[in-house]
C-alpha positions in Angstrom: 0.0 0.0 0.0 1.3 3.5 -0.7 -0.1 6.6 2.0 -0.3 10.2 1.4 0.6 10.9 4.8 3.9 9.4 5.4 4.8 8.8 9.3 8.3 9.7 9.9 10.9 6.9 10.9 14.5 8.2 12.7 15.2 4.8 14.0 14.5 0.7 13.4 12.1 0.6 16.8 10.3 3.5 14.8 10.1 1.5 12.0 8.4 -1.5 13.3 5.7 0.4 15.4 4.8 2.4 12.1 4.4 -1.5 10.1 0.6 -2.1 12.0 -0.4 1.8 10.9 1.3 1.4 7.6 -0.8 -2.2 7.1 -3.7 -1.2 8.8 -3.3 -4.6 11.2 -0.7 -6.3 13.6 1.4 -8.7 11.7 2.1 -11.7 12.5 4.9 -15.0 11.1 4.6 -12.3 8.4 7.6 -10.6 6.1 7.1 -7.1 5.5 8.5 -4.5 3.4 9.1 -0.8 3.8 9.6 1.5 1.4 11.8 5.1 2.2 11.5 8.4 0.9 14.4 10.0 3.5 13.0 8.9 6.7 9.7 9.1 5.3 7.5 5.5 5.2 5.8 6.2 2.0 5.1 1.9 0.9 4.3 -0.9 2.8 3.8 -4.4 1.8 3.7 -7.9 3.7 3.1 -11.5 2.7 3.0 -14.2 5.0 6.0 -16.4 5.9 6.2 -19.5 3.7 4.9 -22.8 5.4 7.8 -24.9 7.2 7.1 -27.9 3.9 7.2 -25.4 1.7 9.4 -26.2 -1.1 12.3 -24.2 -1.6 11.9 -23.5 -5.3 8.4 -22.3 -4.2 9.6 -20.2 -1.6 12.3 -18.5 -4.0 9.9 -17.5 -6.5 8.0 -16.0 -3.7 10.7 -13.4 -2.6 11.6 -12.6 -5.9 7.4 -12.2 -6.8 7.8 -9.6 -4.1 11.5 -8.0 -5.4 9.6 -7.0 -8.9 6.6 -5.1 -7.0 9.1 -3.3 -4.7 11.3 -2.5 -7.9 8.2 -0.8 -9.5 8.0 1.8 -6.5 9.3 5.1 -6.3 11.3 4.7 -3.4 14.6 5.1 -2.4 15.2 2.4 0.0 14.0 0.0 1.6 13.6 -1.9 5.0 12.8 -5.5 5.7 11.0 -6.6 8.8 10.2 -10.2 9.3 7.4 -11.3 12.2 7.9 -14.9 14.2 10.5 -16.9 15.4 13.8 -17.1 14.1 13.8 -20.5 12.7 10.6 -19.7 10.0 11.8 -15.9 9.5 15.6 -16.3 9.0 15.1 -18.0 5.9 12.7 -16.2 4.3 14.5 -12.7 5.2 17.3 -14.3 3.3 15.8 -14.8 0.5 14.3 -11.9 0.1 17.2 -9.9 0.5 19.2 -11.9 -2.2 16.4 -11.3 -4.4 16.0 -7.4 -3.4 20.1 -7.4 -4.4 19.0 -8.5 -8.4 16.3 -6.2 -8.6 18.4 -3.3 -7.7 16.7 -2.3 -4.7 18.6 -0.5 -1.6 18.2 -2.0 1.2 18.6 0.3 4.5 18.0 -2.8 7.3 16.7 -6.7 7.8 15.2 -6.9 10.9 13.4 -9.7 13.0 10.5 -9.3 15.6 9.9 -12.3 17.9 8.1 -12.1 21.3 8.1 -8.6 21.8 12.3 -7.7 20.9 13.9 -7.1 17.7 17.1 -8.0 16.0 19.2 -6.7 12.9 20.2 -9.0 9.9 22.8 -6.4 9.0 24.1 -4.9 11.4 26.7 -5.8 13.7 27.4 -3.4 16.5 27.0 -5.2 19.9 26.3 -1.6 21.2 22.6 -1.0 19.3 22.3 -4.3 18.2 22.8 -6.5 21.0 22.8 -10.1 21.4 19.8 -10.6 23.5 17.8 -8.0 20.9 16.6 -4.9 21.3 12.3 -4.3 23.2 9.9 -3.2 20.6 8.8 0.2 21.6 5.1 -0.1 23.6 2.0 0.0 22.5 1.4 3.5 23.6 4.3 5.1 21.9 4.7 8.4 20.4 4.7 6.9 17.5 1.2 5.1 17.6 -0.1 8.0 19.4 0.6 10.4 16.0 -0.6 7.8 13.8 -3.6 7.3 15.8 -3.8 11.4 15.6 -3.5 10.9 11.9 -6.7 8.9 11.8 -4.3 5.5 11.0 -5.6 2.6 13.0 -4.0 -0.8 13.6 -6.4 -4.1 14.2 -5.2 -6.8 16.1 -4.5 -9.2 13.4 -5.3 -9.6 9.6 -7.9 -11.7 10.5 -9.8 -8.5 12.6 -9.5 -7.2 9.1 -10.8 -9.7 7.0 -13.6 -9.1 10.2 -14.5 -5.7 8.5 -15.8 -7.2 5.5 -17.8 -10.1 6.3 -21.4 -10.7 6.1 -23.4 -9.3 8.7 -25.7 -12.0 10.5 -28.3 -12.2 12.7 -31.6 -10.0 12.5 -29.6 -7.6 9.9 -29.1 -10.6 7.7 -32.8 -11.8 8.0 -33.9 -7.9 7.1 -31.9 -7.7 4.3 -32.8 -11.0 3.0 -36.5 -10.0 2.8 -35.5 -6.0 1.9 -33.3 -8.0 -1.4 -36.7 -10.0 -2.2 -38.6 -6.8 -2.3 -36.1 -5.1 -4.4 -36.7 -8.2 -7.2 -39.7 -7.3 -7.1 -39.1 -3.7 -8.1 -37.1 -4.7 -10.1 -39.2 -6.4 -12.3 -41.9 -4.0 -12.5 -39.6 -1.4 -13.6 -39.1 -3.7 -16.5 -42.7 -4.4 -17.3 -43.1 -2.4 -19.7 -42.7 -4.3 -23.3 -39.0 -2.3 -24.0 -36.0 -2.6 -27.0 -33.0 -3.4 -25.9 -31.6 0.4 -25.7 -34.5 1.6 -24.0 -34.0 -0.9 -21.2 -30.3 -0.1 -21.1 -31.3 3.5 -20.0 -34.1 2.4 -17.5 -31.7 0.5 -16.1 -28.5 3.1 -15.7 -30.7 6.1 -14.9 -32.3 4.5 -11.8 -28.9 3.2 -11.1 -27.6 7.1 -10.9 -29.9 8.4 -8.9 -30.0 5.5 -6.1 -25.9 5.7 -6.1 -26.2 9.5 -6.0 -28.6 9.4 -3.3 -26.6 6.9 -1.2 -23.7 9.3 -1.8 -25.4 11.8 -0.5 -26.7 9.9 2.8 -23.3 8.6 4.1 -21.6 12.5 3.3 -23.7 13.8 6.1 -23.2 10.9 8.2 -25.8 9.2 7.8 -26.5 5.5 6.6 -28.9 3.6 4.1 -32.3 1.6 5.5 -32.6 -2.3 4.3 -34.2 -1.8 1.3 -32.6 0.9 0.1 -29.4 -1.2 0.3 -30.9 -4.0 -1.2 -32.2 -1.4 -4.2 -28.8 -0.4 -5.3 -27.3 -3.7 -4.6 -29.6 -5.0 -7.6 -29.1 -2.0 -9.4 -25.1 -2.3 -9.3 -25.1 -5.7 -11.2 -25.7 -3.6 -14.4 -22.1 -2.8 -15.5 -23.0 0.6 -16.6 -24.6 1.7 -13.3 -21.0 0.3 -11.6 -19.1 1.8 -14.0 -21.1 5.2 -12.9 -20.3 4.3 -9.2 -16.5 3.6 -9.9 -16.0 7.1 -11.8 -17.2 9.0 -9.5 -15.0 7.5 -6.5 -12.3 9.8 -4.5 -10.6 8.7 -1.4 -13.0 9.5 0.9 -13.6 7.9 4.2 -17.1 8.3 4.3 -17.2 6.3 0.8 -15.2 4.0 2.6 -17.9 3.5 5.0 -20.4 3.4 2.4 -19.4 0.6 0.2 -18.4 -1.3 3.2 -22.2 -1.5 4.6 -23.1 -2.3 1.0 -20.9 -5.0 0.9 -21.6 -6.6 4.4 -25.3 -6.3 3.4 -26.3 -7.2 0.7 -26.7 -11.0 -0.6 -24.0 -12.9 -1.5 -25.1 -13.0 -5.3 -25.0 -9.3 -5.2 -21.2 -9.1 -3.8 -18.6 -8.5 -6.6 -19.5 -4.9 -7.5 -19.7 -3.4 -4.2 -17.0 -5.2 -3.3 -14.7 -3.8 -6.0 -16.1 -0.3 -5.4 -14.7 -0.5 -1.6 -11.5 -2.0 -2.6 -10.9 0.9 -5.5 -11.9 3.6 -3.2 -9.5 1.6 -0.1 -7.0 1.4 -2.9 -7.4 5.7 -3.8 -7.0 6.2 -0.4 -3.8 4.3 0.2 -5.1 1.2 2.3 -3.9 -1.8 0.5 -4.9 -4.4 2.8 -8.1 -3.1 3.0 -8.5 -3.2 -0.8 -7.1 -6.6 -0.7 -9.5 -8.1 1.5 -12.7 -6.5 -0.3 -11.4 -7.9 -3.8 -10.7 -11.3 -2.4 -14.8 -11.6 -1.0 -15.6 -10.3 -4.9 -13.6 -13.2 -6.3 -14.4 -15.9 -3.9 -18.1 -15.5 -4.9 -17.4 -14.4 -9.0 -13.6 -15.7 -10.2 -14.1 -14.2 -13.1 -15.9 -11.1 -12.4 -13.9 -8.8 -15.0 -12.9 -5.6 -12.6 -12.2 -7.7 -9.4 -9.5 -9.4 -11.6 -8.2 -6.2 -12.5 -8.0 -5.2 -9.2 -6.4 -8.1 -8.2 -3.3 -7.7 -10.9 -3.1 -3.6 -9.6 -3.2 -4.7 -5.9 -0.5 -7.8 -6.6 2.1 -5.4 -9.1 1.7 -2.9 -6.2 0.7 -0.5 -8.4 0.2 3.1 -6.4 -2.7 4.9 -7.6 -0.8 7.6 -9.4 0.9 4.7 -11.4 -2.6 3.6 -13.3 -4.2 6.2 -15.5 -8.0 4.6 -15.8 -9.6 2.0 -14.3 -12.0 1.1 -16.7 -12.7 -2.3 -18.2 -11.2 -3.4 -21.7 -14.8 -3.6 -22.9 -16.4 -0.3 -21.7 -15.5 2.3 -24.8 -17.8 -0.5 -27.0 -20.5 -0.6 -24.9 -20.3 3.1 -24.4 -20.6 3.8 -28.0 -23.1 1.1 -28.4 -25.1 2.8 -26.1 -25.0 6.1 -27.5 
């Protein structure tokens, strides 16, 4: 993930109290990489360590997977902090920063994080890097408290994030269940009417605009979308025109963060892919990688081939930083555009 506010790192127990702001989550028997700009953290990226069976061919093509997206950034160097015990992180530290020395990359530091301590890969000096490692700077830190200030928070664990995303349950679930039955319904008698192919095309896409415009509208002034008004633009988003609509008019804006997370969590799993893509574009905009990440993966898991989920899935895994990519629109939208017209 890239950020627009870059936290400021003068030393390596810096460092590894920015990683949780920088990912959004603790990590854990986790390698991560972070990018420099002078002492600014301006990239951040982490993969989890490779399996102790993992074959070594496999785990070689791994760190130098990772060595190509880090190359691509605009950074000037780089730091390398590997998460768990020695015997798991050692080796894939290694690797990486054999593969990190093809690509061309600077690296500034290797460090390791177990229970609480830290240790350098590259340096030497008994006198900052002792033997026995060096604490991890505490939770309440100066650090976390100016990330914290920033707005930046940290979850306990990836899976806290993952947590964000999933389906809601319970009563919600069993309103929106009957809310998404009632929308079919509308639906259908929206379309009653004995309509060509283009005319249906515009029903379609001009209902679509306004319910996205007025559930823009609702969650700028803080406020949130009933049942079946989530369930109304959920069906209406399945059109590609009406997402296309939604996606274009995305900035990195929390409160569209908020509002195509509720969309996603709410609406029924057939309905998933497209607000899931428009959360993990706008997460992507507004510099939270893992975020985007974890939306995409729910639009894949229920559509593999749902066309702008892939897409997002090559940006997110390239490490592609927003200002990199020009457009984000499909390879078949300037035809059905001018079909349309």
């Amino acid at each position: 993930m890239t950020t627009d506010c870059p936290l400021i790192a003068r030393t390596p127990s810096d460092l590894i109290a920015i990683v949780p702001f920088v990912l959004g989550y603790h990590p854990a028997n986790s390698v991560t990489v972070l990018g420099l700009t002078g002492q600014d953290v301006t990239f951040g990226a982490c993969y989890e360590l490779p399996p102790p069976d993992c074959d070594d061919g496999d785990a070689q093509e791994l760190a130098l997977t990772v060595a190509a997206t880090v190359a691509r950034q605009e950074i000037q160097s780089l730091v390398v902090v590997g998460f768990g015990p020695a015997a798991r992180v050692t080796p894939a530290v290694s690797r990486l920063m054999v593969a990190l020395r093809f690509s061309g990359v600077r690296l500034n530091d290797a460090l390791r994080v177990t229970e609480g301590r830290w240790w350098s890969y590259l340096c030497k000096d008994l006198r900052c890097c002792p033997d026995d490692g060096t604490p991890c700077l505490p939770p309440d830190s100066v650090i976390a408290a100016e990330a914290t200030f920033r707005g930046q928070v940290a979850l306990p664990s990836r899976r806290d994030l993952v947590a964000r995303v999933a389906p809601v349950e319970g009563e919600e679930r069993e309103a929106m269940a009957a809310a998404t039955e009632r929308a079919r319904k509308r639906f259908a008698e929206l379309l009653a009417d004995d309509l060509g192919a283009a005319r249906y095309a515009r029903r379609i896409c001009r209902a679509g605009q306004i319910a996205v415009r007025q559930a823009e509208s609702r969650y700028r002034s803080s406020r949130s979308l009933d049942p079946d008004e989530l369930a109304w633009l959920g069906a209406l988003l399945v059109d590609r025109a009406v997402e296309d609509y939604a996606l274009d008019r995305i900035k990195p804006q929390e409160w569209r963060i908020r509002l195509w997370t509720d969309v996603l969590r709410r609406v029924e799993q057939v309905y998933v892919p497209a607000p899931a893509c428009l959360l993990g574009f706008t997460a992507w905009r507004a510099g939270n990688g893992a975020l985007a990440r974890v939306a995409v993966d729910r639009a894949l898991a229920v559509e593999p081939q749902h066309q702008l989920a892939s897409l997002l899935h090559q940006v997110l895994g390239f490490g592609l930083s927003p200002h990199m990519v020009g457009s984000m629109a499909r390879p078949d939208r300037a035809r059905r555009e001018r079909r349309a017209r």
